[in-house]
C-alpha positions, -999 to +999 in steps of 0.1 A: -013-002-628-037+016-655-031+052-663-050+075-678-031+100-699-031+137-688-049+150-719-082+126-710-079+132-675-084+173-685-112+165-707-125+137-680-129+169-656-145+192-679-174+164-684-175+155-653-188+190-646-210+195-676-231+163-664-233+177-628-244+210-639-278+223-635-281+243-666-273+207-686-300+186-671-327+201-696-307+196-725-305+160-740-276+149-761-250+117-764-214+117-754-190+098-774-149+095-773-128+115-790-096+113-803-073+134-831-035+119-824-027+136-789-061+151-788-082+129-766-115+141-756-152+139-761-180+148-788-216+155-776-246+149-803-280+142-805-291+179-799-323+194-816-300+209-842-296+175-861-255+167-874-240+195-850-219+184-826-194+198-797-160+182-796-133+191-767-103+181-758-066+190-751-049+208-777-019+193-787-001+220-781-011+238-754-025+212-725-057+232-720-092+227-738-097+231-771-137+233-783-150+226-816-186+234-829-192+220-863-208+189-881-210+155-866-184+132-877-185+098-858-153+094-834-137+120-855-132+161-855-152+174-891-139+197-912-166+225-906-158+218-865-122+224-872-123+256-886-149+266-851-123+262-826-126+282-796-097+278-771-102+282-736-082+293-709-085+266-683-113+241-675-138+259-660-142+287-690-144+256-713-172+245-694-193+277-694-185+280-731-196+243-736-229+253-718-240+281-741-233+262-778-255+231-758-279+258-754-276+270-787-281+233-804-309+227-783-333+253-801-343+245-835 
């Protein structure tokens, strides 16, 4: 049997429900794994705003999502994305949060 890990399975949901949002469908971007030790997640790029990107994921110490805004850095959190951390309080504020920066990076 394959498991996923909790921490993926969180961050799994919270895309899930960007790509089936209809404030998303407008806004190109890739998506991209993610993964800092126990943080696993995912990193959207490619926005109008070249080198930004959104990283989320579990925080590794709290089990809810964890969003960074900052620099793209393939497969990897950037410094500048590190020090932009906005924690959320469950999946869905992560989302509505995640919406408005994908907003944000889509103007130039």
């Amino acid at each position: 049997m394959i498991e996923k890990v909790e921490s993926l399975i969180n961050a799994d949901d919270v895309l899930n429900r960007l790509m089936s949002n209809r404030e998303t469908k407008n806004i190109n971007c890739l998506c991209e794994c993610y993964q800092n030790g126990r943080e696993q997640g995912f990193l959207l790029w490619g926005f109008k705003q070249d080198f930004k990107a959104i990283y989320f994921a579990n925080h590794r110490n709290t089990d809810t999502i964890c969003v960074y805004i900052g620099k793209y850095s393939m497969q990897s959190l950037s410094d500048s994305a590190y020090e932009n951390c906005y924690s959320s309080k469950d999946n869905l504020d992560a989302v509505q949060y995640i919406i408005k920066q994908m907003k944000i990076l889509n103007k130039k």
